[in-house]
TORMARTI-932253 format. One record per residue (C-alpha): x, y, z; residue in one letter. Coordinates in steps of 0.05 Angstrom, whole numbers, plus 5000, padded with zeros to 4 digits. Example, Ala and Ser with C-alpha at 12.3 -4.5 7.8 and 13.67 -1.06 7.14 Angstrom:
<sites>
524649105156A 527349795143S 
</sites>
This chain:
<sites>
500050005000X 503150684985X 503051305017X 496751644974X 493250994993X 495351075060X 493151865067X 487251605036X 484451275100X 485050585063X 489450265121X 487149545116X 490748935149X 495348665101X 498547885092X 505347665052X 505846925033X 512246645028X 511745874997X 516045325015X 514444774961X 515244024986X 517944185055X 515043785115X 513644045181X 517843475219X 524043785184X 524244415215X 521244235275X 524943735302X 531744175282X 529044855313X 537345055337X 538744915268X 533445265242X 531645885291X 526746335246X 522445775233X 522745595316X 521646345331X 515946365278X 512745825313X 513846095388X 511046785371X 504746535324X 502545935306X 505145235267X 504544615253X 503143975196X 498043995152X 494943595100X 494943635026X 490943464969X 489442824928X 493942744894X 499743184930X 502843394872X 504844104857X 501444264787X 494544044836X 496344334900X 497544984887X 491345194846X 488344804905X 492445244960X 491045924918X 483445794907X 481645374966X 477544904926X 479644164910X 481243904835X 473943774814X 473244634823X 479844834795X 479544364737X 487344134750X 488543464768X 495743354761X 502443474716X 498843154655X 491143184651X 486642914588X 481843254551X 474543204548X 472542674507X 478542554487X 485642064487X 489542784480X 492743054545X 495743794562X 500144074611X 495744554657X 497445234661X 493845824692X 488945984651X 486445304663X 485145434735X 476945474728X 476445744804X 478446454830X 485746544856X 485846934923X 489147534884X 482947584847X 478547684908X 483848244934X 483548554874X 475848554866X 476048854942X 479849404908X 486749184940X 493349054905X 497548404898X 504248204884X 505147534862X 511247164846X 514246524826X 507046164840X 506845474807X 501145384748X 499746144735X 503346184674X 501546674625X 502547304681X 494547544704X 493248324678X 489148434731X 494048484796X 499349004808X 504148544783X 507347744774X 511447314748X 509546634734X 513046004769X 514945294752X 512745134680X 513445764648X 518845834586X 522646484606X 522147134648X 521147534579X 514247254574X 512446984646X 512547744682X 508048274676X 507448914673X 514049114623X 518049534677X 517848904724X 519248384680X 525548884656X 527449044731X 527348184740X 532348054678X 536648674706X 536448244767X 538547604726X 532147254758X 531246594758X 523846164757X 527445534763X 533145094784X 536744564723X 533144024752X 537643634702X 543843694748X 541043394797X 541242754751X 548342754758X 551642224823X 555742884834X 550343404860X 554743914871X 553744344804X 546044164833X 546544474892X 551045094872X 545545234823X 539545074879X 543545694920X 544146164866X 537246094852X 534546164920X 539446804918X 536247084855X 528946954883X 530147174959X 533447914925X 527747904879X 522847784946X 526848274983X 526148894927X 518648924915X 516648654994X 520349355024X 517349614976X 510949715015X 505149784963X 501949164960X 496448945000X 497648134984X 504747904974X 504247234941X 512247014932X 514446164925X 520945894938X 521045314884X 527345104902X 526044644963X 521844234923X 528044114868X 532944004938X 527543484964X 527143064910X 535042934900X 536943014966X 532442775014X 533342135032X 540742395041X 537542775098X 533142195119X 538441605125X 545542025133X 547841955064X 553142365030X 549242985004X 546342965080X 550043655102X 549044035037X 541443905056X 542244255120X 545844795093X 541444965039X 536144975093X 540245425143X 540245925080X 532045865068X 530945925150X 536746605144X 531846835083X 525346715122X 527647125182X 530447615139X 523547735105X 519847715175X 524448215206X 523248605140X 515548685139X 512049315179X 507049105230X 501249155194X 502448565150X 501747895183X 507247305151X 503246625125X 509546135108X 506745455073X 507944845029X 503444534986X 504643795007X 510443435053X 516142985028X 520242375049X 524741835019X 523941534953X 526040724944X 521940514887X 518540784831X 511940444811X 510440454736X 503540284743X 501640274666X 507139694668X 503139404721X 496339484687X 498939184626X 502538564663X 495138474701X 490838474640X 488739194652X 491739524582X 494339364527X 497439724472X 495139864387X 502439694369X 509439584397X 510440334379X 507140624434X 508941414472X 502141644487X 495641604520X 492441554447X 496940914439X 492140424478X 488339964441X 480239844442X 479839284491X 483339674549X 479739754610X 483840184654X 490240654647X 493941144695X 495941774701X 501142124754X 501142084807X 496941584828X 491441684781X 486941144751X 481241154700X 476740634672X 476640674596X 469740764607X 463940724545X 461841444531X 466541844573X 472241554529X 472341484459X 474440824444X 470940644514X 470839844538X 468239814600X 459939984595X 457040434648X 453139804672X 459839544698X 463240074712X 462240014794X 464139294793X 470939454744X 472240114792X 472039564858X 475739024829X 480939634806X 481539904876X 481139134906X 487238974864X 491139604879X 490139554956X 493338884954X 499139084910X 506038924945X 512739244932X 518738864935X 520638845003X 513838655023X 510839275043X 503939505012X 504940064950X 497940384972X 496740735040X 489640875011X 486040804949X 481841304940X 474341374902X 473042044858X 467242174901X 471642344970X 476142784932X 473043144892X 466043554880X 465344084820X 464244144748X 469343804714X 467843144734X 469942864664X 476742894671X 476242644743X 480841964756X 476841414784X 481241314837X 487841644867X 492841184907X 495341504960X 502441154965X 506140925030X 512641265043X 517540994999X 513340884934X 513941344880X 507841314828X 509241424747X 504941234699X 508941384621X 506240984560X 512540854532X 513740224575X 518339854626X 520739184632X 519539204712X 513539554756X 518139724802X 525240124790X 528440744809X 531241334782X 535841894797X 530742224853X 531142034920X 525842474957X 518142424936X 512442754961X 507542585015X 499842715024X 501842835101X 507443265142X 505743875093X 507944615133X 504045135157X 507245745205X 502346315221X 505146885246X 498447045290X 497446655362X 491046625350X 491146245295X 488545515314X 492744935258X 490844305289X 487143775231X 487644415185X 489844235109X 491644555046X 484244845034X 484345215105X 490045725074X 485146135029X 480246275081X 484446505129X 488246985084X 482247315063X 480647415146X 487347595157X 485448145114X 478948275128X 476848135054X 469747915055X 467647165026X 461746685032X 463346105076X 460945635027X 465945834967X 471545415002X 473044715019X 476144915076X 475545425131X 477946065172X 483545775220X 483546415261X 479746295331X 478147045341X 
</sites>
């Protein structure tokens, strides 16, 4: 908010976000010396784990977390969803999101937003003060909007993303050096437009704990060799988190979150393998890439993370399975999954979850039938191009996890026990006494005043 604003009597509470992608609460909790802005966050407000979605992935998780409505509102199910009607599938983006982002209610309440680095809002929104788009988009030159601040970020030598591609190297050094300069580029980025001081909503993500999880984490989990570089990339996230805190004037309450927790990866499950080797799918040729590559007679194929569908008659269009029997196909589906072992014996599936408990809104035909929620451990892909095994591994060691996602609140009053990934919205909008019918959320207001 700037001065005129100010002189103009419209002194409104004010909120900045600061993401945290893929980090679990039990990680800075349980090393609060290690980590002393995240313990003094907690002492003065309020913290704790949440839940995420279904599925906890971040292309559905954080239209979820921005919106506070579950897939079947926002229209975005994963990484990879299919088209209505059809074998084709698309990358979401932002202008997929079908349900209104939180910095389209500020701005409707005639309030200003910064946001910044948010996953699935690529092309930049017109209608906020201004943003750059996150994860998925091709380049700062078309992801930031208006021209002076996407000119000020490539001045700044910006950066949306890490080379996830170095972290396919055994030697994640060149990984990690370019996870820090990253985190550099976004915190100065964070640091320049939060001081500031004219926004109303500051809506910034750190991306880059996400990339760190998934290469790194089960070096953190089980003492490997990367274990210390872990910490120390978290030591500089905690130094940027007090930095921003000590940074914001006292009308603005701090909200720091993730969209879903993480823990160690052993095995990768490539359930269209699976569903082939069972009888589930089958392919038109040996040639096969693609969704469109399955043959007539298949009844079921999968989708990350976790997601299954029925080739059902109608819905699809080379459909197998008739609606009569689609119930009894869906249980013996679910039946077969909940009994599905990995190799050391353990079960892949901590849940198998029905459409009907996730999800409620108007896009119901892209819906998967079911979502497996996986034990720690399992790591769910679903490619059409095919493996010899169902289970494997890759160069990731960190996956994410429906649980252990983090919330910190920097409010007392704020009340985070059984709260989850829909509660965030809500309590933004009360934070700043932005107006909202109950009923427009899946979740609710976690403030107790």
């Amino acid at each position: 908010m700037g001065l005129f604003d100010r002189l103009r009597g419209n002194d409104n509470p004010r909120v900045a976000f600061i993401g945290i992608d893929g980090v679990p609460f039990s990680l800075l909790d349980e090393h609060r010396d290690e980590f002393p802005n995240f313990a003094a966050l907690a002492e003065d407000g309020s913290a704790g784990a949440i839940d995420s979605i279904v599925p906890p992935e971040s292309s559905a998780c954080w239209p979820a977390l921005t919106t506070g409505v579950n897939p079947g509102e926002t229209g975005v199910y994963g990484f990879q969803d299919r088209e209505v009607g059809s074998y084709d599938t698309y990358v979401p983006m932002g202008r997929d999101v079908q349900a209104k982002r939180l910095w389209d209610r500020v701005s409707e309440a005639g309030l200003d937003a910064t946001v910044m680095n948010v996953p699935v809002t690529f092309p930049p929104q017109r209608n906020v003060q201004r943003m750059v788009s996150g994860f998925l988009s091709p380049g700062v030159d078309k992801a930031a909007y208006p021209d002076e601040f996407r000119d000020d970020l490539q001045s700044m030598d910006y950066k949306i993303d890490v080379n996830a591609k170095l972290g396919h190297k055994d030697d994640k050094s060149d990984f990690v050096d370019d996870a820090h300069k990253t985190l550099d580029k976004r915190f100065e980025a964070f640091e320049k437009y939060l001081t500031a001081d004219d926004w109303d909503l500051f809506f910034g993500v750190f991306m880059t704990t996400d990339r760190v999880n998934h290469f790194l984490f089960k070096d953190y989990e089980r003492d490997g060799a990367n274990k210390q570089a872990f910490i120390d990339f978290y030591k500089k996230v905690d130094e940027y988190i007090g930095k921003i805190r000590k940074m914001l004037p006292d009308d603005v309450t701090l909200v720091v979150a993730s969209d879903h927790g993480f823990t160690s990866l052993d095995y990768e499950v490539h359930f269209n393998t699976w569903l082939q080797q069972e009888g589930w799918l089958s392919y038109e040729s040996d040639d096969h890439a693609e969704l469109g590559d399955i043959a007539d007679e298949t009844e079921a194929y999968s989708l990350i993370p976790g997601r299954f569908y029925l080739n059902l008659e109608g819905r699809e269009p080379r459909g197998s399975v008739p609606k009569s029997e689609y119930e009894t196909k869906r249980a013996e589906l679910k039946e077969a999954l909940k009994n599905l072992e990995g190799p050391d014996g353990t079960k892949v599936a901590a849940r198998v979850v029905e459409k009907e408990e996730a999800f409620r809104g108007d896009h119901d035909d892209i819906a998967p039938d079911l979502v497996v929620i996986p034990n720690h451990g399992f790591d769910l892909k679903a490619g059409f191009k095919g493996y010899d095994d169902v289970f494997g591994t890759g160069p990731r060691n960190g996956m994410h996890s429906f649980d252990n996602a983090s919330l910190y609140i920097d409010d007392p009053e704020a009340s985070i026990e059984d709260a989850d990934l829909f509660d965030i919205a809500p309590t933004i909008l009360d934070l700043m006494d932005v107006d909202y019918q109950r009923s427009e959320f899946d979740g609710g207001c976690l403030l107790s005043r």
